[in-house]
N, CA, C and O atoms as a GROMACS GRO file, in nm:
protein
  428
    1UNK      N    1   0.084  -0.118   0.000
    1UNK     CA    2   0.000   0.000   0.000
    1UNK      C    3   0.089   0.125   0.000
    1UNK      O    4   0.197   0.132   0.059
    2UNK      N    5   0.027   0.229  -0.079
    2UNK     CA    6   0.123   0.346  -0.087
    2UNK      C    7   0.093   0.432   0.063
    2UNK      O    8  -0.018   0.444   0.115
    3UNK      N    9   0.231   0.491   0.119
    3UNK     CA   10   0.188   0.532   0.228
    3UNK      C   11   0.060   0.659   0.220
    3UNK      O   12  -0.032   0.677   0.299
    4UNK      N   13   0.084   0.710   0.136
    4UNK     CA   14  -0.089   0.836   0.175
    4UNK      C   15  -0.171   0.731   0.167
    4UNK      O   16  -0.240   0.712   0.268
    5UNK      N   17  -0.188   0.635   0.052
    5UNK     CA   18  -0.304   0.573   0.071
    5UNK      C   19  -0.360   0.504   0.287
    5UNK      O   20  -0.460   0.493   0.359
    6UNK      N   21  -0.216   0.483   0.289
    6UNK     CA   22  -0.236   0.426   0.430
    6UNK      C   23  -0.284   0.499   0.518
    6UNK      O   24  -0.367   0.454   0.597
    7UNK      N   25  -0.236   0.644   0.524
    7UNK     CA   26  -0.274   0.742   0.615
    7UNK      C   27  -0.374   0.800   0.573
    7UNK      O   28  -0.424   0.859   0.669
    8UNK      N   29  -0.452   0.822   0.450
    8UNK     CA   30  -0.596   0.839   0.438
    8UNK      C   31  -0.726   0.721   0.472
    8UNK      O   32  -0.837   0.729   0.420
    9UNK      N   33  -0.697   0.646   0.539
    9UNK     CA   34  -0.779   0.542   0.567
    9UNK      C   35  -0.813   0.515   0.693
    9UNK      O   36  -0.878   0.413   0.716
   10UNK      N   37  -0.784   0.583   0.775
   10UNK     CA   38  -0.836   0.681   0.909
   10UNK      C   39  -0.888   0.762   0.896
   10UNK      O   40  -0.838   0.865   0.848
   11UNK      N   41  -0.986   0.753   0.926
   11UNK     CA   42  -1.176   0.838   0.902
   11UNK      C   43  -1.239   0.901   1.015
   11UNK      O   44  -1.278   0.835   1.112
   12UNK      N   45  -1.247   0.979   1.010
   12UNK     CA   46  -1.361   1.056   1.063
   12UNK      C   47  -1.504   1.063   1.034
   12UNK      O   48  -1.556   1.174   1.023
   13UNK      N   49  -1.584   0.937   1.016
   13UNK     CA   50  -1.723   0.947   0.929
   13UNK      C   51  -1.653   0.901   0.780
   13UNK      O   52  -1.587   0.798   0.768
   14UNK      N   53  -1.679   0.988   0.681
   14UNK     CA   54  -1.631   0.967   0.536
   14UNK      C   55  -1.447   1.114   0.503
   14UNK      O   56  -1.389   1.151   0.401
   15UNK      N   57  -1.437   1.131   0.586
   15UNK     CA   58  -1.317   1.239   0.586
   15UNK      C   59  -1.220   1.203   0.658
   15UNK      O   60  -1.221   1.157   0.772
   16UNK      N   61  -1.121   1.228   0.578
   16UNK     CA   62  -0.967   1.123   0.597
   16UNK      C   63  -0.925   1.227   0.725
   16UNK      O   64  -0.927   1.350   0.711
   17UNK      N   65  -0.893   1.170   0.834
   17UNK     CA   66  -0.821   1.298   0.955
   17UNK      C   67  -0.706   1.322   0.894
   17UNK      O   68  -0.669   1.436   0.921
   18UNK      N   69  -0.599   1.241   0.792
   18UNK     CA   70  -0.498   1.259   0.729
   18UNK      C   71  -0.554   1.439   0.651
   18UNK      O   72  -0.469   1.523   0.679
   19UNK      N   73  -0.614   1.469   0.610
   19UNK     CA   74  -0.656   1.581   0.528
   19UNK      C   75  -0.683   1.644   0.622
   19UNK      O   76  -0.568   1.680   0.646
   20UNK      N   77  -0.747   1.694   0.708
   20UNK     CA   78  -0.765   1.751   0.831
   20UNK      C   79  -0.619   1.816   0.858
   20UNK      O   80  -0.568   1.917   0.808
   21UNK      N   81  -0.568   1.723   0.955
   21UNK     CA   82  -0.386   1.722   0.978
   21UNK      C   83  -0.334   1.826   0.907
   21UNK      O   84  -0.307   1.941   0.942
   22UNK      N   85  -0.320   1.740   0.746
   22UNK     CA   86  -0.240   1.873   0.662
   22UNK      C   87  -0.316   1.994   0.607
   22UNK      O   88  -0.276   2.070   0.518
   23UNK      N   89  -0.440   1.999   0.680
   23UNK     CA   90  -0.461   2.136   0.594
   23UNK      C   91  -0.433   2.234   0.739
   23UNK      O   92  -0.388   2.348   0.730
   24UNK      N   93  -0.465   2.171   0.866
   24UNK     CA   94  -0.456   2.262   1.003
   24UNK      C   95  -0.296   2.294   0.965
   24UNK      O   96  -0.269   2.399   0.906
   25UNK      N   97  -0.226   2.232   0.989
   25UNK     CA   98  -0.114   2.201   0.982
   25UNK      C   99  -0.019   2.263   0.893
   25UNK      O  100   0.100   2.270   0.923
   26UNK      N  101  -0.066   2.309   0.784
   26UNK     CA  102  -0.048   2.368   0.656
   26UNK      C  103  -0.041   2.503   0.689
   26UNK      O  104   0.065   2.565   0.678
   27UNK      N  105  -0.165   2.562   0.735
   27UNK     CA  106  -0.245   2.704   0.756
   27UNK      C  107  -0.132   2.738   0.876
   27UNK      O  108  -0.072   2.844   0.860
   28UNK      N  109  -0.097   2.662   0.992
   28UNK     CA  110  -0.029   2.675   1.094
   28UNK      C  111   0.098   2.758   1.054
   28UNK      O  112   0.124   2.877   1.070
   29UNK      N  113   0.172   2.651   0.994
   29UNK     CA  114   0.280   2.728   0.913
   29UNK      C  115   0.340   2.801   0.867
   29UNK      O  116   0.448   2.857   0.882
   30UNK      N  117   0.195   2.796   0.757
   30UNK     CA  118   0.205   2.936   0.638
   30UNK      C  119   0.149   3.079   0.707
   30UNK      O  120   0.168   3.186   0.648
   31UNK      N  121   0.064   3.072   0.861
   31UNK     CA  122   0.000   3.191   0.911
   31UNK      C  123   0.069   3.311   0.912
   31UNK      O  124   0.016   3.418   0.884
   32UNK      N  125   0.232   3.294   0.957
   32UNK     CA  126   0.290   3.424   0.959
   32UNK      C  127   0.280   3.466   0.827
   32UNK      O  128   0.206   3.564   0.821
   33UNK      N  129   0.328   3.429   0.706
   33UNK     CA  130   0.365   3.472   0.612
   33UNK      C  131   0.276   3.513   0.565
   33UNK      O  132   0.293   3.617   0.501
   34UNK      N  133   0.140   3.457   0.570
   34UNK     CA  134   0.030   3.523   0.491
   34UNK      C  135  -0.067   3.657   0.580
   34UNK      O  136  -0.133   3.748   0.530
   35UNK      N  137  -0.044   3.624   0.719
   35UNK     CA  138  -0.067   3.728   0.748
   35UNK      C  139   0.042   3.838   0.723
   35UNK      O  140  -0.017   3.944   0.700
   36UNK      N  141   0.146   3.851   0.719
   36UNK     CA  142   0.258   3.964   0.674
   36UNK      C  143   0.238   4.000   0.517
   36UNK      O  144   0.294   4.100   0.474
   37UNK      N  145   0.162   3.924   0.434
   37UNK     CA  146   0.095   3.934   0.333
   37UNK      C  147   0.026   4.019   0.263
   37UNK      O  148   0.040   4.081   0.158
   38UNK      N  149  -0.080   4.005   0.374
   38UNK     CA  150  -0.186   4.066   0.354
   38UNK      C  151  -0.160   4.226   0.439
   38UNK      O  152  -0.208   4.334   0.407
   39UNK      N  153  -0.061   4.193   0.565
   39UNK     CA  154  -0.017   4.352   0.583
   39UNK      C  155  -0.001   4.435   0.527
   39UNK      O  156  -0.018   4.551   0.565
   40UNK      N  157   0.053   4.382   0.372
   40UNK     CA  158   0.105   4.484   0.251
   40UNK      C  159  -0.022   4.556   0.203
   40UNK      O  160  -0.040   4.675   0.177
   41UNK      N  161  -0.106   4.449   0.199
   41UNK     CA  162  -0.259   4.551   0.137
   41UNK      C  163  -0.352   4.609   0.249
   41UNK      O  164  -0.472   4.634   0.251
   42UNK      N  165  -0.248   4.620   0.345
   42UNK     CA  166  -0.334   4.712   0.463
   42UNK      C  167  -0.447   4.625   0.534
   42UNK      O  168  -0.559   4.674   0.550
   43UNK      N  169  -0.426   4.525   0.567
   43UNK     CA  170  -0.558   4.407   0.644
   43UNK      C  171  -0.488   4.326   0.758
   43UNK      O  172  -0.390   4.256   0.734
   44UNK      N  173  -0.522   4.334   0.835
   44UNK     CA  174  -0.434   4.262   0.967
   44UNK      C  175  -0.547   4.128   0.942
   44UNK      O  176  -0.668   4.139   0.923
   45UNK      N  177  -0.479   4.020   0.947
   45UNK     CA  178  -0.574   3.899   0.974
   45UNK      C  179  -0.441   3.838   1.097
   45UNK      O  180  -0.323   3.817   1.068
   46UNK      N  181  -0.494   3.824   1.212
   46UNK     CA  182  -0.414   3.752   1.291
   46UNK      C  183  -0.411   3.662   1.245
   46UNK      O  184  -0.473   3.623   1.146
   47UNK      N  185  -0.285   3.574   1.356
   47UNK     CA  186  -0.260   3.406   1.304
   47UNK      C  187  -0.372   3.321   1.338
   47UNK      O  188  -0.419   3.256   1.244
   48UNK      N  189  -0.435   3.306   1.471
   48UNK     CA  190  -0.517   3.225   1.508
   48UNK      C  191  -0.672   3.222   1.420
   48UNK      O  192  -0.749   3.126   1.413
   49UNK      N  193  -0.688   3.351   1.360
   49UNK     CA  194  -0.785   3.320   1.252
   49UNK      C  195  -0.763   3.311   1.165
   49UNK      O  196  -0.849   3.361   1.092
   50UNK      N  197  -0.654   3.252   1.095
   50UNK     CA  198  -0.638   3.141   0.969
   50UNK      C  199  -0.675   3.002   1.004
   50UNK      O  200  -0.724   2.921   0.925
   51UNK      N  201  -0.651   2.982   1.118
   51UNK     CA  202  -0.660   2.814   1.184
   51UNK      C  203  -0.888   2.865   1.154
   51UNK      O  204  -0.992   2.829   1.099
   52UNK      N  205  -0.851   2.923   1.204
   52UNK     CA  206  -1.048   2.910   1.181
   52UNK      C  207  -1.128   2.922   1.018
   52UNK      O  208  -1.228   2.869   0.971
   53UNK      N  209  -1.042   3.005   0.973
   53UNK     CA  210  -1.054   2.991   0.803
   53UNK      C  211  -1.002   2.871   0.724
   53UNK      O  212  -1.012   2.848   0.603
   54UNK      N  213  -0.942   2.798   0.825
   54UNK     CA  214  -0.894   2.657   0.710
   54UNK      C  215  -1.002   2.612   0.644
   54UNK      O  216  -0.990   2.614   0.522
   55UNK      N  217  -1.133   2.559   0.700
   55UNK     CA  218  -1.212   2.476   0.634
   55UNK      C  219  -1.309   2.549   0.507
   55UNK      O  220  -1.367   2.522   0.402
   56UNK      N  221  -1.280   2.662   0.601
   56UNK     CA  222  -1.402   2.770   0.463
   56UNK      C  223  -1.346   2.784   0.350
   56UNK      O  224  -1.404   2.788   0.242
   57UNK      N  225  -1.173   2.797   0.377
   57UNK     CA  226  -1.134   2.836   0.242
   57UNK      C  227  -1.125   2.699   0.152
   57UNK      O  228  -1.143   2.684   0.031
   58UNK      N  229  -1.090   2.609   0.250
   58UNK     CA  230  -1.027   2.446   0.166
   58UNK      C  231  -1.162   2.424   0.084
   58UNK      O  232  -1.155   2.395  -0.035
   59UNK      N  233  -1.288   2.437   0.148
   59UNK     CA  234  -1.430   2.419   0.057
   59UNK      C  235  -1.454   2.507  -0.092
   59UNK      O  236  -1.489   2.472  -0.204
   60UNK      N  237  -1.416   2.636  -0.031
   60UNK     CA  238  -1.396   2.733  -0.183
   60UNK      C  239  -1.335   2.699  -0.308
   60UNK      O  240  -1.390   2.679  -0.416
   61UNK      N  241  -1.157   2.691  -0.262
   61UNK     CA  242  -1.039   2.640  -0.309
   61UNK      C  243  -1.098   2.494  -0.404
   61UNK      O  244  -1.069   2.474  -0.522
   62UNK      N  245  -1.187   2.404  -0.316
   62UNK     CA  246  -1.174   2.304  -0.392
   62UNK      C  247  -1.289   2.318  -0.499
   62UNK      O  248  -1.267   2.276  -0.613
   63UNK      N  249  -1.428   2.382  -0.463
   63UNK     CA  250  -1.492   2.423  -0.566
   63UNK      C  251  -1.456   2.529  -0.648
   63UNK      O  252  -1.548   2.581  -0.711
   64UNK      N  253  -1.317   2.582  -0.665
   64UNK     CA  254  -1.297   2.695  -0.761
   64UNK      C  255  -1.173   2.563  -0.904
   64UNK      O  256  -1.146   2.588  -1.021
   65UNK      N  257  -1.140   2.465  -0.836
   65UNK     CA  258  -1.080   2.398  -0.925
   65UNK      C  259  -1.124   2.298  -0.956
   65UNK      O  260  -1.054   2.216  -1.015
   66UNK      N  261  -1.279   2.269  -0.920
   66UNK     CA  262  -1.402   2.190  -0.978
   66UNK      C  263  -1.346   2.041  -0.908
   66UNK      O  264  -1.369   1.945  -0.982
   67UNK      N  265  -1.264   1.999  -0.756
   67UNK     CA  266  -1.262   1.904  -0.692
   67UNK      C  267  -1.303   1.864  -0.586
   67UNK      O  268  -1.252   1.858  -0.474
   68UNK      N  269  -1.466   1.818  -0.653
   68UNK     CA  270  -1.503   1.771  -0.504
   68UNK      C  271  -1.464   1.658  -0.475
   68UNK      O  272  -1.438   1.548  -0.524
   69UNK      N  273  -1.470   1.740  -0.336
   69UNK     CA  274  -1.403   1.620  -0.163
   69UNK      C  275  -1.578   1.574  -0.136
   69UNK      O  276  -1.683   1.631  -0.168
   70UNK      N  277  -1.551   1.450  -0.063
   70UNK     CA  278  -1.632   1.394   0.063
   70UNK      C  279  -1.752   1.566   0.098
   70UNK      O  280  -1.864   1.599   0.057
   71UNK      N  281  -1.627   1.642   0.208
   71UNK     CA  282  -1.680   1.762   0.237
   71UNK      C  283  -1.736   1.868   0.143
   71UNK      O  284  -1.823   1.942   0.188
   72UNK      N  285  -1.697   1.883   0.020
   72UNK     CA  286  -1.707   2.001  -0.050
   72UNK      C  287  -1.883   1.962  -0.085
   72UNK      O  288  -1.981   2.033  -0.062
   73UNK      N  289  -1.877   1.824  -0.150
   73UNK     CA  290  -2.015   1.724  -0.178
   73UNK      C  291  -2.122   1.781  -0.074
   73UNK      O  292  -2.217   1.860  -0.073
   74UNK      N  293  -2.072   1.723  -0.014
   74UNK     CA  294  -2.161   1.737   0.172
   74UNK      C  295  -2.220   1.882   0.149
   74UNK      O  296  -2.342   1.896   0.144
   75UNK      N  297  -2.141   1.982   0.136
   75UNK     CA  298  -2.121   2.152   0.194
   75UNK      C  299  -2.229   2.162   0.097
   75UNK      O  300  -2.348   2.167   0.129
   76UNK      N  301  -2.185   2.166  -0.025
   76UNK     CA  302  -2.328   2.201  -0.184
   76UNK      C  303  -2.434   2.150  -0.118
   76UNK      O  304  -2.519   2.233  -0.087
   77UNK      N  305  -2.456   2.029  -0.085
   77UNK     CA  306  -2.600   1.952  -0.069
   77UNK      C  307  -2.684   2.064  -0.001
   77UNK      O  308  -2.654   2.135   0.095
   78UNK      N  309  -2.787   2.060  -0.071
   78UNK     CA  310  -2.892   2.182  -0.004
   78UNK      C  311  -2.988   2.052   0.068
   78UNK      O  312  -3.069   2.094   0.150
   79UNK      N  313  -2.989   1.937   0.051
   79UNK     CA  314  -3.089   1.872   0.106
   79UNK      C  315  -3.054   1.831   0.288
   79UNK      O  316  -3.138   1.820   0.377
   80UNK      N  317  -2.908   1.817   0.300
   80UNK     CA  318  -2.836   1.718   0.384
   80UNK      C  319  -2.803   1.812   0.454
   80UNK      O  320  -2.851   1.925   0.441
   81UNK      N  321  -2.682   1.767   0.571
   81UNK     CA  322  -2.548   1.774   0.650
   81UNK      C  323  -2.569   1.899   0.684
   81UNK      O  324  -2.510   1.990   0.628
   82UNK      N  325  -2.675   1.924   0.804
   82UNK     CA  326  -2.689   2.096   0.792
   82UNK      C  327  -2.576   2.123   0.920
   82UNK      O  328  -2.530   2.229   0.962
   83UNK      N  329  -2.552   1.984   0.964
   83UNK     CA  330  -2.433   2.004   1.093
   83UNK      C  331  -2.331   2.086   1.024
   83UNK      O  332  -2.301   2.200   1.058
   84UNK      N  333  -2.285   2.028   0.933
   84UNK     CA  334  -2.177   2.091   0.893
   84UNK      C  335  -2.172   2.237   0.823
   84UNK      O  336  -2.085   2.324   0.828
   85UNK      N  337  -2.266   2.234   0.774
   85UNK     CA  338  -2.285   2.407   0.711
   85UNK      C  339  -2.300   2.461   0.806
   85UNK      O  340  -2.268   2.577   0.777
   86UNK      N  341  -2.334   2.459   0.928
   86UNK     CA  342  -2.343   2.559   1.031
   86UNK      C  343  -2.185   2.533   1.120
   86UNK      O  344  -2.136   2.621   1.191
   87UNK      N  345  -2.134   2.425   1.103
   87UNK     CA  346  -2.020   2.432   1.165
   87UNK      C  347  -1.917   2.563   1.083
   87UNK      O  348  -1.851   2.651   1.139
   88UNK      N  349  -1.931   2.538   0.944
   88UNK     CA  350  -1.831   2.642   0.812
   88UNK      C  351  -1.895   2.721   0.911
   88UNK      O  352  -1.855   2.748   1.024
   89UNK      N  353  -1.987   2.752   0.861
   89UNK     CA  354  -2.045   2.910   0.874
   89UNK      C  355  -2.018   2.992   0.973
   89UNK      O  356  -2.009   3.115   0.976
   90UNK      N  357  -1.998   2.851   1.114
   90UNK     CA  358  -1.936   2.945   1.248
   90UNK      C  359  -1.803   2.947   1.204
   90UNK      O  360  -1.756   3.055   1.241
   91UNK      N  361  -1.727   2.888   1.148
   91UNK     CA  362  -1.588   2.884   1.130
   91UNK      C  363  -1.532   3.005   1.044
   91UNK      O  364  -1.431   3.076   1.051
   92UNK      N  365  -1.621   2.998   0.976
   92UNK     CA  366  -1.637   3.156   0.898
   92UNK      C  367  -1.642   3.301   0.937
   92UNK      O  368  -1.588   3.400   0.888
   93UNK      N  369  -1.735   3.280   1.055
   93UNK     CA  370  -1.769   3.374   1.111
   93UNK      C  371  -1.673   3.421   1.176
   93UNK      O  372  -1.629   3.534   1.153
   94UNK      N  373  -1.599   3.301   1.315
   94UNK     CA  374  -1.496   3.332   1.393
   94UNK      C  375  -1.368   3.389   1.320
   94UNK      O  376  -1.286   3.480   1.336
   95UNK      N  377  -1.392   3.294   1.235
   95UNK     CA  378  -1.305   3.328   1.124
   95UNK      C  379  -1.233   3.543   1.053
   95UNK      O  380  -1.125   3.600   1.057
   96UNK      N  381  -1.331   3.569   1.018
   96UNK     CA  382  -1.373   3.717   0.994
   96UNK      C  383  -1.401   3.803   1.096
   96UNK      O  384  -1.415   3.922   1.067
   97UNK      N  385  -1.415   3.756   1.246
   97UNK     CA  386  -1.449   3.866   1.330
   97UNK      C  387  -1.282   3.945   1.367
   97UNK      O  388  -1.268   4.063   1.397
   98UNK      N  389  -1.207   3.874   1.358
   98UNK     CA  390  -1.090   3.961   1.398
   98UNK      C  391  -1.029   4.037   1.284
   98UNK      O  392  -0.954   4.133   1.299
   99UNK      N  393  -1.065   3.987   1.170
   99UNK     CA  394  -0.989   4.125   1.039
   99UNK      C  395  -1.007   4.280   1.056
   99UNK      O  396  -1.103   4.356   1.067
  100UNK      N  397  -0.920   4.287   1.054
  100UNK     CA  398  -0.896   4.488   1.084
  100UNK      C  399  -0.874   4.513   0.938
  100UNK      O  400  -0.816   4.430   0.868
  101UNK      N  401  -0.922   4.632   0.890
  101UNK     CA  402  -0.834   4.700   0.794
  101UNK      C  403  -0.788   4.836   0.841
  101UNK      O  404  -0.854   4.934   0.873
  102UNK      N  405  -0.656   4.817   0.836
  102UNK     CA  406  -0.547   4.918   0.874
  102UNK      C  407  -0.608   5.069   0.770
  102UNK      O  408  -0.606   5.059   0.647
  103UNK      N  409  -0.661   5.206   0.840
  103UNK     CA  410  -0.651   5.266   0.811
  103UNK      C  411  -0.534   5.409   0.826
  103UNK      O  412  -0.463   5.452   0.917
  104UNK      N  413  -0.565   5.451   0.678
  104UNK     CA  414  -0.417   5.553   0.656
  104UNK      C  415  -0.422   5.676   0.796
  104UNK      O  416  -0.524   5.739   0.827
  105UNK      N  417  -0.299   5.687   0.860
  105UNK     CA  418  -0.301   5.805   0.969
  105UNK      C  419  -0.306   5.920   0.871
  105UNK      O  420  -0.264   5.907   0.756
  106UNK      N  421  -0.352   6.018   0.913
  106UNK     CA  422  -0.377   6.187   0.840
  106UNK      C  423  -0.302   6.223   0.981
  106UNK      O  424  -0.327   6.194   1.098
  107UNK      N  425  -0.179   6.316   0.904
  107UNK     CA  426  -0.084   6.381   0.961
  107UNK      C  427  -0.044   6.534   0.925
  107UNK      O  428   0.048   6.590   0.984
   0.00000   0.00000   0.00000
């Protein structure tokens, strides 16, 4: 067995915790840099709300390159999984409550 295959076969329901892992894990990482990023265009996003934007964006991200996941499936369904759309949506929310946009000082 190829090892991702091995480490995606630990589930959470139908969602690999392997994917979980590297996307927290990922965002963890990359937080300084993208928040110092986005400093340039005048927007403070602290670090700890990227960890809360992981899942909103990974759902976007994967419907903007037409790959649905398990989750992305789930998220579209207007019939189903309303656990989880309200989970994004808080994740979203928490997500966006701390963005500042840095306004210019008048001197």
């Amino acid at each position: 067995m190829i090892p991702i295959e091995f480490l995606r076969q630990f589930r959470f329901g139908e969602y690999a915790i392997f994917d979980f892992i590297a996307a927290f894990l990922g965002i963890y990482l990359l937080s300084p840099l993208l928040s110092k990023l986005f400093l340039k265009f005048k927007i403070n996003i602290p670090k700890q709300n990227w960890l809360f934007l992981t899942l909103p964006i990974s759902i976007l991200a994967h419907l903007l390159v037409r790959n649905i996941t398990p989750m992305t499936r789930d998220f579209i369904d207007i019939r189903n999984h309303y656990i989880l759309k309200i989970l994004i949506l808080a994740l979203l929310f928490f997500g966006l409550r701390g963005i500042k946009i840095i306004k210019k000082n008048k001197k």
